[in-house]
C-alpha positions in Angstrom: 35.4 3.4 28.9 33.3 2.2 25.8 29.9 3.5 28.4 31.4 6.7 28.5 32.3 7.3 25.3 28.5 5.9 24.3 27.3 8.4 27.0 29.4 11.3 25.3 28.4 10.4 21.9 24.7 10.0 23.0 24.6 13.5 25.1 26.2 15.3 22.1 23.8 14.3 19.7 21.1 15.0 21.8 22.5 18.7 22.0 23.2 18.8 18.4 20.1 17.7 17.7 17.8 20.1 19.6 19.5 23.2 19.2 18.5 22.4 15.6 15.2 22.4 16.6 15.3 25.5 19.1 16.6 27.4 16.0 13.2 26.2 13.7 10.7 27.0 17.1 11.7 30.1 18.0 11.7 31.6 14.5 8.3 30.3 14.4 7.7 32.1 17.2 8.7 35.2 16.1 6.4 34.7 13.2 3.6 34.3 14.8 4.6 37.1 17.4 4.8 39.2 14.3 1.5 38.0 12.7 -0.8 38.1 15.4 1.4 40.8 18.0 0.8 37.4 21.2 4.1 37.4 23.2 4.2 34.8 25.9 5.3 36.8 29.2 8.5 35.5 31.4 6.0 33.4 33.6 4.3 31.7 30.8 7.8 30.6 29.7 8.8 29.4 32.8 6.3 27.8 33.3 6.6 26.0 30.0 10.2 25.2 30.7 9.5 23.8 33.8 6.9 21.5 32.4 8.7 20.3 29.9 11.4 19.1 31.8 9.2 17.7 34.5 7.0 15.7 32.3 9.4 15.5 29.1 12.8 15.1 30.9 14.0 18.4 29.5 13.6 22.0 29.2 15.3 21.3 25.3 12.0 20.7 24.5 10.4 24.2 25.7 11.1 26.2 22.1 8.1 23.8 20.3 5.8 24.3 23.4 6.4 28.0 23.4 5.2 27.4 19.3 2.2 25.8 20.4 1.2 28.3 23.1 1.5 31.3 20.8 -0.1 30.0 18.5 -3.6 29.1 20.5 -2.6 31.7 22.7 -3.0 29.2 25.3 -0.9 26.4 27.3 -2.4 23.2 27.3 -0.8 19.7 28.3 -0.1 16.9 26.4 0.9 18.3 23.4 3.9 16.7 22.1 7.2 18.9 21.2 8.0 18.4 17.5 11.9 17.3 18.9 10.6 15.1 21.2 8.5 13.5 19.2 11.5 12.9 16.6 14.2 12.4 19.6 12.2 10.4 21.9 9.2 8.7 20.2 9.5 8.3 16.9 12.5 6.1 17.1 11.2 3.7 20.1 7.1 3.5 18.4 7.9 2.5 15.2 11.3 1.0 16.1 13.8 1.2 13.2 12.1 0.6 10.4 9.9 3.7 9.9 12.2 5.2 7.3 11.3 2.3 4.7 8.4 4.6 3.9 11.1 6.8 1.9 11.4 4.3 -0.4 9.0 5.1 -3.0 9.5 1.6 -4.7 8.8 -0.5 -2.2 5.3 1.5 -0.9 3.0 -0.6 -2.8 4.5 -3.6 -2.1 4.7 -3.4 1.0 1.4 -2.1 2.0 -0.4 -4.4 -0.5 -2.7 -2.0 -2.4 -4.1 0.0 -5.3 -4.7 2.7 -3.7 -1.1 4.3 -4.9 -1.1 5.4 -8.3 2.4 3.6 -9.0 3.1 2.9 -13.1 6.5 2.4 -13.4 9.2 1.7 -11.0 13.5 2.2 -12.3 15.6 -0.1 -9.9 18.9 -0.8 -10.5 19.1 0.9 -13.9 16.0 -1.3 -14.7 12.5 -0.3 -15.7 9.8 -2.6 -14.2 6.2 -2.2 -14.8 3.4 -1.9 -12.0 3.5 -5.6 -11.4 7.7 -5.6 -11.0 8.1 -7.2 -14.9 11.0 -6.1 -16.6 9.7 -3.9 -19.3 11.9 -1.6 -21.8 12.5 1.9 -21.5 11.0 2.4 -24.9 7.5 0.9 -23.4 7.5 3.6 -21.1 8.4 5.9 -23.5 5.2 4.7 -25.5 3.1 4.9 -23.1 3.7 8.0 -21.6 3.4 9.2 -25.3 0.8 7.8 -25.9 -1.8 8.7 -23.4 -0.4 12.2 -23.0 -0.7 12.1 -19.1 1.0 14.2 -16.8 3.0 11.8 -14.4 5.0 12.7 -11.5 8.9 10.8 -11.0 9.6 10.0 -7.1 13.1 9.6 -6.1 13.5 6.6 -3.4 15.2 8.4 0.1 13.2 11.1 -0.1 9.8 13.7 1.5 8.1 16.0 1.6 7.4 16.7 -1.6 11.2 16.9 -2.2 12.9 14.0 -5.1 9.7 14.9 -7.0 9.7 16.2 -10.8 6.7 16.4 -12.9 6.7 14.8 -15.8 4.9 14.7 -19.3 5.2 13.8 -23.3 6.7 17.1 -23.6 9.8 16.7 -21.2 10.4 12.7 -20.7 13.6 12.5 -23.5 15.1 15.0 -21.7 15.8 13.1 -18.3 18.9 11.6 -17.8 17.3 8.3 -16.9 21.2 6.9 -16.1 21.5 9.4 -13.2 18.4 8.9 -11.8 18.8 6.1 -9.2 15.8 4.1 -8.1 12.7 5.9 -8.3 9.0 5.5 -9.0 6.5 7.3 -11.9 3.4 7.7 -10.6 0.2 8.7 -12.8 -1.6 11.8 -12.2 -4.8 11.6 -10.4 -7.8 13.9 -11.2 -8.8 15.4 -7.9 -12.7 16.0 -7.4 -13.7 19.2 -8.7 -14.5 20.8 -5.2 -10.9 21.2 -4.6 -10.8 23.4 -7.9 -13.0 25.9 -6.1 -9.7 26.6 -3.4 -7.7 26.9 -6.2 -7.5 26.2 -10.5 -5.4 24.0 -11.8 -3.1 22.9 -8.4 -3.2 19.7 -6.1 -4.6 19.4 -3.0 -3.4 16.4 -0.4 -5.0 15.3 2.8 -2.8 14.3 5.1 -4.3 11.7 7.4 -2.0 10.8 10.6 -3.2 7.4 12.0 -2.2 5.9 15.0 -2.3 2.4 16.7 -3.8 2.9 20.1 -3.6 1.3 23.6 -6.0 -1.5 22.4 -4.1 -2.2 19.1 -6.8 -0.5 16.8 -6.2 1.9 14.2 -7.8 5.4 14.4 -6.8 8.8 12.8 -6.3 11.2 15.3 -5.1 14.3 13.3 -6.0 15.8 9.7 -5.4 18.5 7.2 -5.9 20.1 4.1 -2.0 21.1 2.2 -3.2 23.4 -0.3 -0.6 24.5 -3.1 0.1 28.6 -3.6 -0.2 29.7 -7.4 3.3 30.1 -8.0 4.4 26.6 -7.1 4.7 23.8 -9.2 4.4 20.9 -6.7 3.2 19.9 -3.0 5.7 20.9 -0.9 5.7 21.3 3.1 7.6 24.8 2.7 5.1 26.2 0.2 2.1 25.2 0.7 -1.0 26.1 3.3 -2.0 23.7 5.7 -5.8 24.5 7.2 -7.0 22.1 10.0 -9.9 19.7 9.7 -11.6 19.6 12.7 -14.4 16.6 12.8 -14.6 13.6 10.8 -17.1 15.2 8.4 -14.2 17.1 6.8 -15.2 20.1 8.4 -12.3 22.8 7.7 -11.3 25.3 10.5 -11.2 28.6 10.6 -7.5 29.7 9.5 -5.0 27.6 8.0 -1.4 28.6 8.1 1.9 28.8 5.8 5.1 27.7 6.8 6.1 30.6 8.0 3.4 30.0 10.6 0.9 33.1 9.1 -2.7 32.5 9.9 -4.8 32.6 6.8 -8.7 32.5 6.7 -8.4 32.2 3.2 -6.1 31.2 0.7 -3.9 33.9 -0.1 -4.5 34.1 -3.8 -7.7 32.9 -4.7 -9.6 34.4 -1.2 -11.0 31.1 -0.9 -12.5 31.5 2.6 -12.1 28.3 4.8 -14.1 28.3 7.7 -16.8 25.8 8.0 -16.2 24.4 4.6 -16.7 20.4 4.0 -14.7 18.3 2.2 -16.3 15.6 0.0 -15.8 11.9 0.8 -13.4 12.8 3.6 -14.7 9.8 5.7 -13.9 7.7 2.9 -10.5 8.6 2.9 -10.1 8.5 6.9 -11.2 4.8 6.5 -9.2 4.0 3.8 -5.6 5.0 5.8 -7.1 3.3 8.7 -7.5 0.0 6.9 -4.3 0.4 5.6 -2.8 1.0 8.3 -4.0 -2.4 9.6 -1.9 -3.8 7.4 1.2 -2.9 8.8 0.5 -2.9 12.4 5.1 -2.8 12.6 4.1 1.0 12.7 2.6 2.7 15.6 2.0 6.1 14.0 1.7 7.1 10.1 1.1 9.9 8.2 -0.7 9.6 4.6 -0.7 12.0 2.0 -4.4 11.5 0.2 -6.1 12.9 -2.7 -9.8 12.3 -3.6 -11.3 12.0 -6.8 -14.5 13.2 -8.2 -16.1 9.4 -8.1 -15.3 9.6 -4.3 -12.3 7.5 -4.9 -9.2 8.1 -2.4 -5.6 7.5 -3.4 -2.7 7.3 -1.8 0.4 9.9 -2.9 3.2 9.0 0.0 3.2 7.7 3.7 5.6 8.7 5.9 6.3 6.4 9.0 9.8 7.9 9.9 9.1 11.2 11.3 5.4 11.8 10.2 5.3 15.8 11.2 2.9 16.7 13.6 3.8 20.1 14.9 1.3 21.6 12.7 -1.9 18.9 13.2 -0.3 19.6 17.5 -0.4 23.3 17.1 -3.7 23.4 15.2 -5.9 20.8 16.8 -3.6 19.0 19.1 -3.3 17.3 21.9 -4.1 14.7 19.7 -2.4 12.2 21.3 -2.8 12.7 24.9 -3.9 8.9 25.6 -0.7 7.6 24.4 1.4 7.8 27.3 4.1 9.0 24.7 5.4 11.6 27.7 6.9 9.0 30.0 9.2 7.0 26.8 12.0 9.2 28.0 12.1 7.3 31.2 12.9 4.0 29.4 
């Protein structure tokens, strides 16, 4: 009896769960459909569907390959659905513990670096400095003051560029620091100057997805540029343009895309065009989350959120080691992780 109801509880989730995600992928779909007029014919989809639940165990997992297939205009195997990637291999590669990346306190602890721009941490109603000694809140008032820094506040539990306010002299009194919970202020960093040319006065991340391979080594295996819009006040997934980096010179691709899935050559307000431009110092930054990922070889696959500065210096934003994203880096560049033998983890 306590099988069965495990069984029922198990096979309901795993419907609940992916009819979330056939919702997301085929509105993608339609985007792109819309944006470039390429409509996968009956055939194509069956074939997909029956690929998927040859190699992945089900056709559930079709919607994201249909995404992929639009997109490129072109079915290719071993790319990894999005849900089966969070269903499936997520959860058994970096086992149970991949959602401590979320919390923003712990980061720099855990990965042992300076790298992450941490300044202040608030745990338990408690300010702490950099170093975890108690400090007062009128220190941090002081400094914050003093230097007349943007910072940026990072709730613990959170992604994405979501839990984040931006912070300054102007608007610190007027947090309700009690209501907070635990959280993280992070100081600004100065990104290099070529990243000003895509556009004034907004941030620019690199996210870096590295991944422990068949002989234990870390390697980064997908990359690309999150560019902000001009109307946005922060980094987030939903607003932001993503362009591809295809070689480990920085090298950017041709189009990026919005999260609405609309190819863009250049960025929609400043007509920055990104084909064939190079990043500065990108290798720098790839070897910099493949060292630290050697720290924590717990995690099979992570995805870093980077920023470079104009002395060539990288820094370290977030990491995500719960469900790193990689339906974008998949549809853009992928298979990028064909070697993995991620497709046979629903057997086991």
């Amino acid at each position: 009896m306590e099988k069965l109801i495990k069984d029922v509880y198990e096979r309901l989730r795993f419907i609940g769960y992916n009819r979330k995600h056939k919702k997301r992928a085929l509105k993608a779909l339609k985007c792109i459909e819309k944006d470039t007029g390429f409509k996968l014919s009956k055939k194509q989809k069956s074939q997909i569907r029956e690929y998927a639940r040859e190699v992945l165990g089900s056709n559930m997992y079709a919607p994201w390959l249909y995404v992929y297939t639009a997109y490129r205009e072109n079915f290719l195997e071993g790319w990894i659905p999005d849900n089966y990637f969070g269903y499936i291999v997520a959860p058994k590669i970096n086992k149970q513990i991949g959602r401590i990346a979320n919390i923003k306190t712990l980061s720099k602890k855990i990965i042992d670096t300076n790298l992450i721009p941490d300044k202040f941490y608030f745990i338990d109603n408690t300010w702490y400095d950099e170093n975890f000694n108690l400090i007062d809140v009128k220190y941090v008032k002081e400094q914050i003051l003093k230097y007349a820094k943007e910072y940026y506040l990072k709730k613990d539990g959170t992604s994405q560029g979501k839990g984040v306010t931006r912070i300054d002299k102007d608007n610190f009194n007027l947090l309700d620091i009690s209501n907070l919970g635990d959280c993280v202020i992070q100081e600004s960093v100065r990104q290099a100057d070529w990243f000003d040319k895509i556009i004034t006065g907004k941030v620019a991340t690199i996210r870096i997805t590295t991944v422990k391979g068949t002989d234990h080594r870390m390697k980064a295996r997908a990359s690309f540029l999150r560019v902000e819009r001009q109307n946005s006040r922060l980094v987030k997934s939903e607003n932001a343009v993503k362009i591809p980096i295809v070689d480990d010179k920085g090298t950017l691709g041709s189009h990026g895309l919005d999260s609405n899935w609309k190819r863009h050559s250049e960025h929609p307000d400043s007509k920055f065009e990104f084909n064939n431009k190079k990043i500065p110092n990108f290798s720098k930054a790839v070897k910099a989350c493949e060292e630290l990922h050697a720290k924590i070889p717990h995690f099979t696959i992570i995805g870093w959120d980077t920023i470079i500065t104009n002395y060539g210096e990288v820094k370290v934003l977030e990491w995500n080691a719960g469900h790193p994203g990689i339906k974008f880096s998949e549809a853009l560049t992928g298979p990028c992780f064909c070697d993995m033998g991620w497709e046979e983890l629903w057997k086991t």
